[in-house]
C-alpha positions as a printed Julia matrix, in Angstrom:
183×3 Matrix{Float64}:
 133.38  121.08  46.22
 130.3   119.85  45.35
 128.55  118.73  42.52
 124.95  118.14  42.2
 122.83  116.22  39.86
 119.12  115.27  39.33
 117.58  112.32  38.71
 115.23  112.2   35.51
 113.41  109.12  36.54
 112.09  110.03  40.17
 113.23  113.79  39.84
 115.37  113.89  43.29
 118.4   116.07  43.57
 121.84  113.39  44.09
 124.85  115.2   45.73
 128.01  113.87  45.15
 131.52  114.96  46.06
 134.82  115.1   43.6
 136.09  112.74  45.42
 134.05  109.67  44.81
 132.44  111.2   41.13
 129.02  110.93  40.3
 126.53  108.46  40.91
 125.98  105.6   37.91
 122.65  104.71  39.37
 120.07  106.94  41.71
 120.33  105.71  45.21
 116.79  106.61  45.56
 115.11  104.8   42.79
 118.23  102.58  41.22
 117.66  103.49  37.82
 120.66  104.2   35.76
 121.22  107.38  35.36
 122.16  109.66  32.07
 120.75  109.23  28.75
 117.31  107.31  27.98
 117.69  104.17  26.91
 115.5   103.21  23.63
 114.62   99.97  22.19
 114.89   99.24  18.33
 112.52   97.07  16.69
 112.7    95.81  13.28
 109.21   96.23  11.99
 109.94   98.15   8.63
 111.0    96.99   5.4
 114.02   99.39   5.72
 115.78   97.57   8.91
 119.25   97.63   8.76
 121.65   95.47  11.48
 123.33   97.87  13.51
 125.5    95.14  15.06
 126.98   91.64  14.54
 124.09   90.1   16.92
 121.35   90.72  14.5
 123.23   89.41  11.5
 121.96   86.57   9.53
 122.76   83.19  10.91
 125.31   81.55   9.21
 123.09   78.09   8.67
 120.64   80.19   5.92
 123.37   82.7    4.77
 124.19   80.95   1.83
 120.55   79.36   0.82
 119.64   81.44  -2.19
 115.89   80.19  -1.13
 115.79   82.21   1.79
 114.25   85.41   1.39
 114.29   88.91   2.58
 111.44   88.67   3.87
 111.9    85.45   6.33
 115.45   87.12   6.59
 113.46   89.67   8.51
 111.51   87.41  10.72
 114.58   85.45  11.94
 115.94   88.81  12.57
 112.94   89.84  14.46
 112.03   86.43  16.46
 115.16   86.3   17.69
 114.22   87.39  21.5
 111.2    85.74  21.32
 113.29   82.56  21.32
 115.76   84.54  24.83
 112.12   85.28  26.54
 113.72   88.91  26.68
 111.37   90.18  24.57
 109.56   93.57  25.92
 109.36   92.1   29.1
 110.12   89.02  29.83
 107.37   87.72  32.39
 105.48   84.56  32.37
 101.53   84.13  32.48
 102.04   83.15  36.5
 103.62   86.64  37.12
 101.11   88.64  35.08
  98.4    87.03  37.18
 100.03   87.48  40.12
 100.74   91.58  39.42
  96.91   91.47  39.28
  96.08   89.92  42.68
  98.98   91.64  44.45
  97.25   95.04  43.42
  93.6    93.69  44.42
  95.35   92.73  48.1
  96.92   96.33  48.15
  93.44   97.95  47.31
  92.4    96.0   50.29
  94.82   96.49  52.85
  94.7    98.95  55.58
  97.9   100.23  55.66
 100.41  100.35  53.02
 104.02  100.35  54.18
 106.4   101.08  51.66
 109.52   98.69  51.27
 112.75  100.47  52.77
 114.53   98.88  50.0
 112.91   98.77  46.67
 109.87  101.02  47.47
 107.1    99.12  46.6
 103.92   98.5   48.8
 104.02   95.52  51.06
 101.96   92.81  51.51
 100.2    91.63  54.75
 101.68   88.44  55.82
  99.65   88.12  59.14
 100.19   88.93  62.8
 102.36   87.37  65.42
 101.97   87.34  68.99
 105.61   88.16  70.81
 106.32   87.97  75.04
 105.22   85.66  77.55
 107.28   83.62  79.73
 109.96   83.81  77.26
 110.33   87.16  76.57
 112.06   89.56  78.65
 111.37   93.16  78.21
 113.58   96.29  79.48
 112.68   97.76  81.9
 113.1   102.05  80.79
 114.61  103.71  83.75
 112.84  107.12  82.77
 109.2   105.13  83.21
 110.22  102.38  85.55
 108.35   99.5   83.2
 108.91   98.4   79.41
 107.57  100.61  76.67
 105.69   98.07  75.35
 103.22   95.33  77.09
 103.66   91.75  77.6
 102.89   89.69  75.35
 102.44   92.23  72.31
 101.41   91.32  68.45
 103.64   92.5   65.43
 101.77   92.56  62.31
 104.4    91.39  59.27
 104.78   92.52  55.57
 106.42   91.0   52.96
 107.41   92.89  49.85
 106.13   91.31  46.36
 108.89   92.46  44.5
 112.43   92.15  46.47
 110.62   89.62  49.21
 112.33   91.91  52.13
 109.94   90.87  55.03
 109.42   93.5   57.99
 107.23   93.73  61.0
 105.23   97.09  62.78
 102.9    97.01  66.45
  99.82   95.91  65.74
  97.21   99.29  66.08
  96.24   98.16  69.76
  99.63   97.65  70.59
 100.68  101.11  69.33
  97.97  102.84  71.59
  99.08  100.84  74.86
 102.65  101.98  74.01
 101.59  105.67  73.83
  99.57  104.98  77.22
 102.7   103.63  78.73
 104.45  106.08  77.46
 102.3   109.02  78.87
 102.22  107.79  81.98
 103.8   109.63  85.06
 106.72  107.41  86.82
């Protein structure tokens, strides 16, 4: 039997048998699925630890000095001092989110990633064949589908850094042509 399930962060249907159980993360999108997750931040005068990691450290527990007030702001500067703070990201990365959606703007064509989903870059073009290369020969056409030397244009991904490569647009059209053609 089956068992279905949807995903609420890119709202696709996940099918899963009894056999292996349900999915812990969407294989589409790899977010986790069930509940939302929600972030607590101290910012009232009312916060209360809900665990042992946002206790007091024990170096100002006994200082009668200290108090509630700068209690509060250890509390709450904590993961500024981790970097995990809302996101942790550096100035070089912010910048760079910037030009990589300036380059995307620009770009032509906009291959998605086949493993994280996210546009790809442009890397530049390559030039494959020559005396080196050695194409097959398709019985059904009696030549190779594509010409030689042909140009592969390649992508890299911004996030994951998965490169790939497509036919350049002229070399698409010749492959059509010799793909057309009568034997």
């Amino acid at each position: 039997m089956e068992d279905r399930q949807v995903c609420q962060w890119c709202v696709t249907e996940i099918v899963w048998d009894e056999e292996i159980g349900p999915e812990s993360h969407c294989p589409h999108c790899d977010n986790e699925l069930g509940g939302y997750r929600s972030l607590k931040v101290g910012l009232d005068n009312d916060f209360e630890p809900d665990s042992d990691e946002d206790e007091i450290p024990e170096s100002i527990e006994g200082n009668e000095d200290w108090s509630e007030e700068e209690e509060e702001r250890a509390n709450d500067a904590g993961w500024m001092k981790d970097n995990e703070g809302f996101r942790s990201s550096n100035a070089n990365l912010l910048a760079a989110e910037s030009v990589i959606q300036r380059i995307v703007n620009e770009q032509f064509e906009l291959p998605e990633c086949p493993s994280c989903r996210e546009y790809m870059l442009e890397a530049g073009s390559q030039s494959i064949g020559g005396a080196g290369f050695e194409p097959t020969i398709a019985e059904a056409i009696g030549h190779s589908i594509v010409p030689n030397p042909f140009r592969v244009i390649w992508y890299v991904c911004p996030s994951c850094y998965l490169t790939t490569s497509q036919l350049s647009p002229l070399d698409r059209e010749a492959m059509i042509e010799r793909l057309s053609k009568e034997k």
